[in-house]
N, C-alpha and C positions, 0 to 999 in steps of 0.2 A: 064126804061132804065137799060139794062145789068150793072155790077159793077163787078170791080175784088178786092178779097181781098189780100192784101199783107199782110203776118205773118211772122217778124223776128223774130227767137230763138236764145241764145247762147247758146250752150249745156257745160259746166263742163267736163270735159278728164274724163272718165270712163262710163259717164251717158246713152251713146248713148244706149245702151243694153235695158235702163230702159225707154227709150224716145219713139223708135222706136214702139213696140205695142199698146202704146198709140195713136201717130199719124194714126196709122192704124184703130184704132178703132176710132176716130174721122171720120177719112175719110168715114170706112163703117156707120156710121148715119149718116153722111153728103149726101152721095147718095141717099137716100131715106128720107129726108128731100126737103119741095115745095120747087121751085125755085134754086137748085144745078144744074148747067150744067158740069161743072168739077173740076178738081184739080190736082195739083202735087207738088210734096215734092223735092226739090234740095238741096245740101249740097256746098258749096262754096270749090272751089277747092283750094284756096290758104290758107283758116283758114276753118279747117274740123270740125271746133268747133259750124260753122256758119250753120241753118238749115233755107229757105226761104218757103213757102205756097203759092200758089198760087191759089186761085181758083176762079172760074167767077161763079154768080149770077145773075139770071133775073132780080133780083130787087132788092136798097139797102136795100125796106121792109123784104123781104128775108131774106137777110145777118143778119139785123138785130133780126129778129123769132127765128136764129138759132144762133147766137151769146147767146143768153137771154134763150133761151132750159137748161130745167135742168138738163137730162142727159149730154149735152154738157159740163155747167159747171163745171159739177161734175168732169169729166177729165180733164178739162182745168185747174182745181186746183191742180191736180194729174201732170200735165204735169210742172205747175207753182213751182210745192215744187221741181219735179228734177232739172229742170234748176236754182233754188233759186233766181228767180225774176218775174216781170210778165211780162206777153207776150204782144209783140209790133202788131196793127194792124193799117193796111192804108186802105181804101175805094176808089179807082180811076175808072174813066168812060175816055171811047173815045171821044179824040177832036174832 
């Protein structure tokens, strides 16, 4: 069953600069990782500080391959040190 991942960030006032190539480079291994169908990245229009993830998965086994990928984590701790906390993720399916 398909799965969407929900990623809330709060980015620190200055960090966006230092955030943004990271999530880029996430995104391009995440496309060519099994089971990626998409993704996008939104910023919260009322607190710009607020960065949301979105992306669908064919399977939570998927989410999970790529979550646990070592190249993954390697940024994901690079992404973790700008933002100075760790990153929030939710797993949801269609009712």
């Amino acid at each position: 069953m398909a799965v969407k991942i929900i990623i809330r960030r709060i980015v620190p006032e200055g960090k966006t600069k230092l955030l943004t190539p990271l999530l880029r480079k996430l995104r391009e291994l995440a496309m060519n990782h099994a089971g990626y169908i998409s993704g996008e990245t939104l910023r919260c229009v009322n607190d710009p500080r607020e960065f949301l993830v979105i992306s669908s998965w064919q399977s939570e086994k998927n989410w999970e391959t790529w979550l646990h990928h070592p190249e993954r984590a390697e940024i994901q701790e690079q992404i973790d040190v700008v933002i100075g906390q760790k990153t929030e993720y939710r797993i949801y399916t269609n009712t």
